[in-house]
N, C-alpha and C positions, 0 to 999 in steps of 0.2 A: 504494500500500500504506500503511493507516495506520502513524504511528510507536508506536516499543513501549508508549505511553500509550491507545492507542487510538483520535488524533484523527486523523480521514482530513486529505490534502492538502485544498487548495479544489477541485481537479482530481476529485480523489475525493465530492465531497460528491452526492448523487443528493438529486434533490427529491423524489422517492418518499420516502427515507428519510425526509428532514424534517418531509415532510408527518406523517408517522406521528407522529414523534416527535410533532408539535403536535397531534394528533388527541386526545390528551391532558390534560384538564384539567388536572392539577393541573401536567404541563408544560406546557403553555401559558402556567400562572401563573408559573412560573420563568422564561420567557424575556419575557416580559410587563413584569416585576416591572425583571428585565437590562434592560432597551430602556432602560427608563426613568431607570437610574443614569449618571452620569457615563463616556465611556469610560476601560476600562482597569480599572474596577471587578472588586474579586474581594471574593467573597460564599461565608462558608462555608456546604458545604450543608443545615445542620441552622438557617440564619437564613432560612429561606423559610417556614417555621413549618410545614412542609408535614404533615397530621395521618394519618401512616402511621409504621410500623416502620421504624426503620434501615436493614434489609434491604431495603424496598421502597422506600424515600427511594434507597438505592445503585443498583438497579434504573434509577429514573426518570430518575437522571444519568448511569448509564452510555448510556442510551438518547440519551440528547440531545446526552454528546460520540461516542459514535459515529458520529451523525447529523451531525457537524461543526456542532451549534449552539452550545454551549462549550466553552472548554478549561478543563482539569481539571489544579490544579499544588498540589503538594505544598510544605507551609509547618509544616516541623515533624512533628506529629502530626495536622494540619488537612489537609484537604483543601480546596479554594478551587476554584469555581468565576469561571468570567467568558466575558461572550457574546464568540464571534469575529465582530465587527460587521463589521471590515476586509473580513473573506475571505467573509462574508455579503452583503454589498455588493456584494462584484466577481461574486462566480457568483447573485444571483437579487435581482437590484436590486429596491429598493421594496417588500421581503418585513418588512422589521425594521420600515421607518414601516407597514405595513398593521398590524403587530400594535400596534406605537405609539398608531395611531387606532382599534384594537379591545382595550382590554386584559382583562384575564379579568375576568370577572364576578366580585364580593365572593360568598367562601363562605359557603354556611347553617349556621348554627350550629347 
């Protein structure tokens, strides 16, 4: 059962889900963007520059921590994401360097 935030256990996590969540582009670019930071990295989510409404930028994140690809932590009046690489790692190894060695394509302007 996910905790009252939303993030499923790693036990919990289904690559169905995941997969959707990255079927995604402009998720895609969000976890894409994650791989690539330092871990442990938290990135608020209006710094992905992502060119949708708030509403749908909220949307996109709820999608990808309930998909167990971030966790989502409250800093203030910020909301902060950051990739769960750990628990990514143990349940579908080699999925974070695949994206690593495919990162989103640069958007058209």
């Amino acid at each position: 059962m996910p905790d009252p935030e939303g993030h499923p256990s790693c036990e919990e996590m289904e690559l169905r889900a995941v997969m959707h969540a990255l079927s995604d582009r402009l998720r895609y670019e969000v976890i894409s963007a994650l791989v690539r930071e330092p871990e442990g990295t938290e990135r608020h989510c209006s710094s992905f520059g992502l060119p949708v409404t708030k509403s749908t930028r909220s949307h996109h994140f709820r999608i990808l921590r309930e998909a167990g690809l971030i966790r989502q932590v409250d800093r203030g009046n910020s909301r902060m994401a950051q990739l769960r690489k750990a628990d990514l790692d143990a349940r579908f190894p080699g999925l974070l360097e695949l994206i690593r060695k495919n990162p989103a394509p640069p958007r058209a302007h």
